[in-house]
C-alpha angles and dihedrals in degrees: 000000000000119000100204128111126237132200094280082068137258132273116228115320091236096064137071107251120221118216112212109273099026096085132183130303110264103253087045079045095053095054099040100056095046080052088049086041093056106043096045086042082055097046095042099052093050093052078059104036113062089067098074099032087060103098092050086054106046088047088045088048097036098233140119129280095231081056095045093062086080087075089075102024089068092052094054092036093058089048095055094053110046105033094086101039082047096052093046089050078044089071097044099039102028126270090241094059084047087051111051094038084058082057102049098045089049089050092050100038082047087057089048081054100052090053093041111139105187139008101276091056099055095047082058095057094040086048082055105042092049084057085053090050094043086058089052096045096039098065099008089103087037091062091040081067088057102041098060130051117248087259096063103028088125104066098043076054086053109049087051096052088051102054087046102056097039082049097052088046103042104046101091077058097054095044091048089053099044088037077049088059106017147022116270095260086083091064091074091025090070093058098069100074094048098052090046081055095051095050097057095049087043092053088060101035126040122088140254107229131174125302120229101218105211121108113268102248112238103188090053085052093055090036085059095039100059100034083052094048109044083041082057093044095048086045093049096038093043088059087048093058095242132169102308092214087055099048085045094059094044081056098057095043092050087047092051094053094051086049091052084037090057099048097053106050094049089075082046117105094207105010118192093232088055097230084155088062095056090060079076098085082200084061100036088054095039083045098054086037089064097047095044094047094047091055085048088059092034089054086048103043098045092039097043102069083053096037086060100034094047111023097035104028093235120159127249083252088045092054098058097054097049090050086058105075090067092056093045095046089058093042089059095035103044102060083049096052093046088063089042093060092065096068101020139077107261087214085065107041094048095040091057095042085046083048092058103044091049090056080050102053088044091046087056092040091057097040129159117258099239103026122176117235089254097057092043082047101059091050092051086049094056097047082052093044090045091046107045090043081058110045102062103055091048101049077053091051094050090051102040104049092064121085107255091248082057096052090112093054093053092045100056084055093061096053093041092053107050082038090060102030084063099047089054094047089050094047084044087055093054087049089052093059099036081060090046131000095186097046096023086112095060097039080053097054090043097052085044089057089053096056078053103056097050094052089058094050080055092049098051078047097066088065085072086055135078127218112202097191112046115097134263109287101232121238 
């Protein structure tokens, strides 16, 4: 590890500075990414978790269920906020500063949670703890890219895509079976050990690594808060069939501020929505992939549990289990991908996951009327195999086709768009069944397959593209 600045700048004189590709040694390794694995799985699941734990919530704090949404709303909308104009203070403070902060704030805010006495209070510690986890998510790929060494940069990519995925699709699971022994209070109560844990493997661990020394821009940070959030309220409130002149004005101011948001960060040497980095067509492409994948997944994963219980007559405990094959299959696939994408081309590796999980998602569109479990559980098994074998590579190409002193930039991509990319599958899902409520599920799925589909056309599309800056791939 060199301590010397460079021109992007120096961390604090007292600590050992890591260049992008060196990496940690492996004992430091070991414990930075389990800090990094805990947190994201955290934040993940409770991006995941609220939803199922609603109805508990709205009865214990008397109040409706239209109301109650806000519980999760609050959490999405801090995080959308926040997660660019984090990444990019990220760069000029240290990630790790960014990320254990994060931690802190989400363990505490978890704690608020878990005392809340009405419904107020626990929007504001929602609102809180999605801050926290937009401090975790915002810089968490950027220090991957610090942790391991250029050579194995895949499979730090992969272990994260892993937790991630697992954590977004297992966490209806997880809430049933805490909801099955304890209030709900326990579902953000748990969390609190295990930050505190995190943070004290995180102190010790994570690396310094170089400062950017230009000002962190302010009016750029309002400018994307407030595009970001009244984009995420006319999402939410459009799935929740609100007023549509309301949803439309949301719309167009959502739409004003991006414009103003746009024009000022192109005169901006390192802007905070990294406009500088789309001029990259590897990144433009990694970067629709994302969004369009993770809609894929948000269409699937919001229609599915319907689509069992109405259309097939399946049971609450059937469901589970039939949900299970698609979290298993990433878990096996993603770690996989991640290694392949160290000797092989991310176009292909993405374009055949994205392949797969687009016949999965068409085979369970055009199911059968009576299926066997069997034949329910090998199309859920492709749409997990296509989806874990893609989602590596391309978390690697969205890192590494940024320069190193960018890595916050690209970072903050990487949360924003699977952030985004699930908000619109979920709001899709509501239009699906407002268009039919007897065949809104298929509709979903198929939707879902689309999105698919054009994220695999944009994958195949990046083999026409270069990456100067992603490392060698080995022989």
């Amino acid at each position: 590890m060199s301590s010397l600045p460079s021109s992007a700048g120096a961390a604090e004189p007292a600590h050992h500075i890591v260049i992008a590709g060196e990496g940690l040694p492996p004992e430091q390794r070991g414990r930075a990414i389990l800090t990094l694995l805990i947190a994201v799985g955290l934040a993940t699941l409770d991006t995941a978790i609220a939803n199922t734990a609603l109805p508990a919530m709205a009865l214990d704090l008397n109040t409706t269920p239209a109301a109650s949404v806000w519980i999760v709303t609050a959490y999405q909308l801090a995080m959308m906020v926040s997660l660019l104009p984090l990444a990019a203070l990220g760069e000029i403070v240290g990630y790790r500063r960014i990320y254990i902060w994060g931690l802190v704030l989400f363990t505490v805010a978890s704690l608020l949670c878990s005392v809340a006495w009405s419904l107020p209070s626990l929007v504001v510690a929602r609102f809180l703890q999605g801050l926290g986890g937009a401090g975790i998510m915002s810089v968490n790929t950027a220090l991957i890219r610090f942790i391991y060494p250029t050579r194995s940069l895949g499979r730090g990519v992969g272990l994260n895509t892993l937790i991630v995925a697992i954590a977004f699709t297992v966490g209806p699971s997880v809430a049933s079976a805490i909801l099955a022994i304890a209030p709900w209070p326990w579902l953000f109560a748990v969390n609190v050990p295990l930050g505190i844990i995190a943070i004290a493997l995180a102190l010790p661990s994570l690396p310094h690594t170089l400062l950017s020394k230009h000002a962190f821009d302010v009016p750029s940070a309002v400018l994307n808060a407030a595009a970001f959030g009244f984009l995420i309220l006319a999402i939410g409130e459009g799935a929740h069939q609100a007023d549509a002149g309301v949803v439309g004005l949301e719309l167009a101011a959502a739409v004003v501020c991006g414009l103003l948001l746009l024009r000022r960060e192109l005169a901006h040497p390192a802007p905070m929505l990294p406009v500088d980095l789309f001029r990259h067509p590897m990144f433009s492409l990694s970067a629709v992939t994302a969004v369009c994948s993770f809609a894929a997944q948000g269409l699937a994963f919001v229609s599915l549990p319907f689509f069992f219980h109405h259309d097939l007559g399946r049971s609450q405990v059937d469901i589970g289990l039939l949900m299970t094959p698609w979290p298993v299959a990433v878990a096996i696939m993603a770690p996989i991908a991640g290694r392949m994408s160290d000797r092989y081309p991310v176009g292909i590796l993405g374009g055949v996951g994205l392949a797969m999980l687009c016949s999965g998602l068409l085979l369970m569109t055009f199911m059968p009327v009576a299926p066997s479990v069997w034949e329910i559980s090998w199309r859920m098994l492709l749409c997990g195999m296509g989806f874990g074998f893609f989602q590596s590579p391309n978390l690697k190409a969205l890192m590494t086709s940024a320069p190193p002193h960018r890595s916050g930039g690209a970072s903050g991509i990487v949360a924003t768009a699977r952030l985004l990319g699930q908000s619109i599958g979920a709001a899709l899902v509501a239009l699906c069944f407002n268009l039919s409520e007897s065949h809104g599920s298929r509709f979903a799925l198929g939707a879902g397959a689309a999105f698919a589909g054009v994220a695999c056309i944009a994958s195949f599309l990046r083999l026409l593209t270069s990456n100067p800056y992603a490392p060698p791939l080995k022989k």
